[in-house]
N, C-alpha and C positions, 0 to 999 in steps of 0.2 A: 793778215789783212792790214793794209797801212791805215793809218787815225787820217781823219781828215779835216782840214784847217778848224769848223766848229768845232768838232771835236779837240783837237789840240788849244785852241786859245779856252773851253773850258778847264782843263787840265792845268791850265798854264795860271788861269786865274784862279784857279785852287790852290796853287803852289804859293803862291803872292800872298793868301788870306793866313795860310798855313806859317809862313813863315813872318809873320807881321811883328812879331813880339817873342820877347826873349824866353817867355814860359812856353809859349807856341813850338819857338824850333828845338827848346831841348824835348818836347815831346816830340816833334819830329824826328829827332833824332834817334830816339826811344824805338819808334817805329820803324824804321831802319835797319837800326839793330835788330829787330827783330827778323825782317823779313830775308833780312842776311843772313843770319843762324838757318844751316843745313836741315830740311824739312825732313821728318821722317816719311820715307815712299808707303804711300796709301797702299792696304793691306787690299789685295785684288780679289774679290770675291769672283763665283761663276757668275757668268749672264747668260740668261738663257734670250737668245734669239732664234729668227725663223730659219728655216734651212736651206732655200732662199732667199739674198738681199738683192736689195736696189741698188741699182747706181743711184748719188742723191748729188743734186746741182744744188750751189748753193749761195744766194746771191751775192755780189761784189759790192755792194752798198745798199745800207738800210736806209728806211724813210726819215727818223731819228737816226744819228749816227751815235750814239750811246745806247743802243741796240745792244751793242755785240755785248756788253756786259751780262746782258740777261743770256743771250742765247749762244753765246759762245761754247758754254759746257755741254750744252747740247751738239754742237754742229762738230766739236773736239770727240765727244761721247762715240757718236758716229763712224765718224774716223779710223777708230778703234778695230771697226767688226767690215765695212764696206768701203768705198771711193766714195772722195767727197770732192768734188770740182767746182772751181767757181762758174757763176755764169750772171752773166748779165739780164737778172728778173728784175722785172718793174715791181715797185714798193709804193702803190698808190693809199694804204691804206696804217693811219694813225695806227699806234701800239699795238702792229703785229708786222710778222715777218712771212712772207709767202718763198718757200722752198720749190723744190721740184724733183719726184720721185720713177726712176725708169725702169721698168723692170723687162724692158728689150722685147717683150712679145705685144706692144701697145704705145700707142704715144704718152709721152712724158704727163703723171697727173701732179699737179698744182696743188700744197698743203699749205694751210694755215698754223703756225704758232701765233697767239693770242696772246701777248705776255702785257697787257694793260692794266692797270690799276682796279680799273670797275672792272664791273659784272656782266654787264650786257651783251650782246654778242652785234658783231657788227654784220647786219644781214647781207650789205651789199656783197659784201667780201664772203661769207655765207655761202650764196649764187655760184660764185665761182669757183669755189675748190672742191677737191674731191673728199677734203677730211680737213677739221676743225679741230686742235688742241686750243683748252682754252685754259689759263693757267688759272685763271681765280675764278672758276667754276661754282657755279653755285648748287646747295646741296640738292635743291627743287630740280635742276636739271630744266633743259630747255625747250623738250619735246621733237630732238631733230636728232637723229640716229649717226650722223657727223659729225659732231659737237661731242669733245670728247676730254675727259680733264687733262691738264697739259702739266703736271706736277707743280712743282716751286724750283725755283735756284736761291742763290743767294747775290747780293748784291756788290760782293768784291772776290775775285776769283782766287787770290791769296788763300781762302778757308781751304777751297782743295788742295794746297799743299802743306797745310797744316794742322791739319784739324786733326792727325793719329796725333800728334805731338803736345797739343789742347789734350787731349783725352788724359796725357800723362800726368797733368801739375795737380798738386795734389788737394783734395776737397777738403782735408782733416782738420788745416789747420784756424778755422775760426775766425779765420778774418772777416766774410762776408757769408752772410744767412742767408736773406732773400737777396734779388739784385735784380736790378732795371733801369734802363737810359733809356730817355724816351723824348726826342723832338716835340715838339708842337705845331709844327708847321699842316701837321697832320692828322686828325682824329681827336680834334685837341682838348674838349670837354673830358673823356673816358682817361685821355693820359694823365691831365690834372687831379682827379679823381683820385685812381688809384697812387700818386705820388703822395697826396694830400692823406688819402688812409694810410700807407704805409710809413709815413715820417710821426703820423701823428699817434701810433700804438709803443708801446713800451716791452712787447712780448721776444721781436728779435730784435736783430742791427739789421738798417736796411741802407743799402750802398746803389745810388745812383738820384735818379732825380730829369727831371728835364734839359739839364746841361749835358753836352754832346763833347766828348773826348775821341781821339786817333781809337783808327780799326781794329791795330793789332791789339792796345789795351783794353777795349770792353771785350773780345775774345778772350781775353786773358781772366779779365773779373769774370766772367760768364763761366768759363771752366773751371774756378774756382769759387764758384759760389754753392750752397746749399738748394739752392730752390732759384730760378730766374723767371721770371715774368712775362710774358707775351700780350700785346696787346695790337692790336690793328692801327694798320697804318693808313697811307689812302685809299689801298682795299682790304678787306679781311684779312688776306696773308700779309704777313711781313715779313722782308728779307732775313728779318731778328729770329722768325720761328728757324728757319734752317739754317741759323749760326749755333742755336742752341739744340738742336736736334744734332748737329754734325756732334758736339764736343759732348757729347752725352750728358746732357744739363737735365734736371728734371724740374718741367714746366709744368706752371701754372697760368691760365690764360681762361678767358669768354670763349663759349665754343664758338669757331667759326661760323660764319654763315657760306663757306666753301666748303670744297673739299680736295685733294689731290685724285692721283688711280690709287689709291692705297689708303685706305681707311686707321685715322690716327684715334685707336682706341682710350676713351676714358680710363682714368687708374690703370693703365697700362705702357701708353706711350708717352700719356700728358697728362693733366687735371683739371677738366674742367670746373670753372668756379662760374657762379650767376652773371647771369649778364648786367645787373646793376650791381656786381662786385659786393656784393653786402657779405658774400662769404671768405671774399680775400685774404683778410687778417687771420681769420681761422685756419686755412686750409694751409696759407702759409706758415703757421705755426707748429702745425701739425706734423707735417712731413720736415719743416727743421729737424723735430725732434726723433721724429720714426726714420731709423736711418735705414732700419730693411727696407721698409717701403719705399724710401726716394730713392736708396741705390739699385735697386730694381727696375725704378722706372727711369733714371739714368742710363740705363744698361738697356733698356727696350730700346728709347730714345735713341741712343745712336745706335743699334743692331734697324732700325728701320730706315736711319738717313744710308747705311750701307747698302741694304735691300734694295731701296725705293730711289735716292736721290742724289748719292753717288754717281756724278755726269753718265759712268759708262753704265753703270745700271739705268738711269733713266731713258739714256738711249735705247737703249736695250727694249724699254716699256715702248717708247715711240715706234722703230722696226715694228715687235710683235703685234700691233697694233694697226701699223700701216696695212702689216699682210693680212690681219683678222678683215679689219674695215673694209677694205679693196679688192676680197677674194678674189685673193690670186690664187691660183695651185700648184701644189705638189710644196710644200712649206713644210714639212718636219721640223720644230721647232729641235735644236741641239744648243748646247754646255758650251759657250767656249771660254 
């Protein structure tokens, strides 16, 4: 899909802020190099979809044109298992993308991905479609049998061609214990917070802070860190949760007040700590030192971003989904 002029003079005024200063472009450069270096090819699990697919239409321009960041994995995802066409759908509606699904015995139904910041659902948009993924779902649920959680992606698509490769560097060697980068532009009392406990304890090293460094290096600190931090961003999910879910990081974070389709179990996938963080410094300490535990949950961590958020996996969840929501028949879900 070509960028389009907003689109490109943002990109372009990124490049200009990025390169402003001599410590800037040798990190630039850093970054480069990295994405340069030959990714290792993402280990292809099964996906099970319906036995049955749609043709899926799929629009030529978003309403935002930095859309396709979000939903690009997804429409890529697709690709994978059925046709995916473009077509000229109208996109009257803020942080979402409306699709369109044919399954040749009925006219073409109209789907919602909801990939906005908040929570709320947008009714108008609601009314019209025949099925609602909504990405920052909330765990209450919204009482409408349409409205459906719509997973996470992450917010640079670089992670999917790197993130077996993350998995490899190695955690042992001590550099960083806990770790977290955290803007403020967003959530910004909870990030100050937690920045302020964890500089101010003497139990680990803590490496980050609210200053904001290149993509490929906090991936890099993140896969090798001990324990990394999760915190909400302008909605509960943060693109950070599934950078560190991909590189099998073992989190620690406030339980959501979301959810994905896939349920991220406490001491299992992640750790939940109190929502006024009074247990943060413990928990983080704790699992520093217990290293069956956190490499366990390391190892869950990304065994669920494979599962669940893996583009062609969550594709995969969308399909199964379309054809459950929409009873259609004769749908034998099969392996491919």
């Amino acid at each position: 899909m070509a960028r389009s002029p907003t689109e490109l003079s943002v990109k372009i005024a990124g490049k200009a802020r990025q390169y402003s200063s001599p410590a800037a472009l040798h990190a630039a450069a850093a970054e480069q190099v990295w994405k340069l270096r030959t990714p290792r090819t993402p280990q292809r699990s099964r996906v099970r979809v319906p036995g049955v697919l749609p043709s899926v239409y799929w629009p030529t321009q978003y309403e935002w044109p930095l859309a396709e960041g979000w939903v690009r994995p997804l429409r890529d995802g697709m690709g994978g298992f059925t046709s995916v066409e473009p077509r000229a759908i109208d996109q009257p509606y803020k942080g979402i993308v409306l699709f369109e699904v044919d399954y040749r015995n009925e006219a073409p139904k109209t789907v919602a991905v909801d990939y906005y910041d908040y929570t709320f659902i947008n009714e108008q948009c609601l009314a019209q479609v025949a099925l609602y993924f909504k990405m920052q779902h909330l765990r209450s649920g919204y009482g409408e049998r349409n409205v459906v959680p719509g997973g996470y992606v992450t917010g640079n698509r670089s992670l999917y061609r790197h993130y077996r490769r993350l998995r490899s560097l190695p955690r042992d060697g001590g550099k960083v214990d806990v770790y977290g980068r955290f803007g403020t532009k967003f959530s910004a009392d909870i990030r100050r917070r937690a920045v302020e406990l964890l500089r101010g304890q003497t139990r680990f090293e803590f490496t980050g802070g609210t200053s904001l460094v290149p993509y490929s290096r906090t991936l890099r600190e993140a896969a090798q860190a001990r324990v990394c931090i999760d915190l909400p961003g302008n909605g509960p999910f943060c693109f950070r949760l599934v950078d560190y879910l991909a590189v099998g990081a073992c989190i620690v974070a406030p339980r959501h007040a979301t959810i994905m389709h896939a349920e991220l179990v406490d001491r299992k996938h992640i750790i939940y700590c109190r929502d006024d963080l009074e247990d943060l410094v413990d928990l983080c300490a704790h699992y520093v030192e217990d290293d069956q535990a956190r490499e366990a949950i390391g190892a869950n961590a990304a065994t669920f971003f494979d599962e669940h958020l893996q583009p062609q996996q969550l594709a995969g969840y969308y399909l199964r989904t379309l054809d459950e929501r929409l009873r259609f028949e004769g749908a034998d879900s099969t392996d491919r």
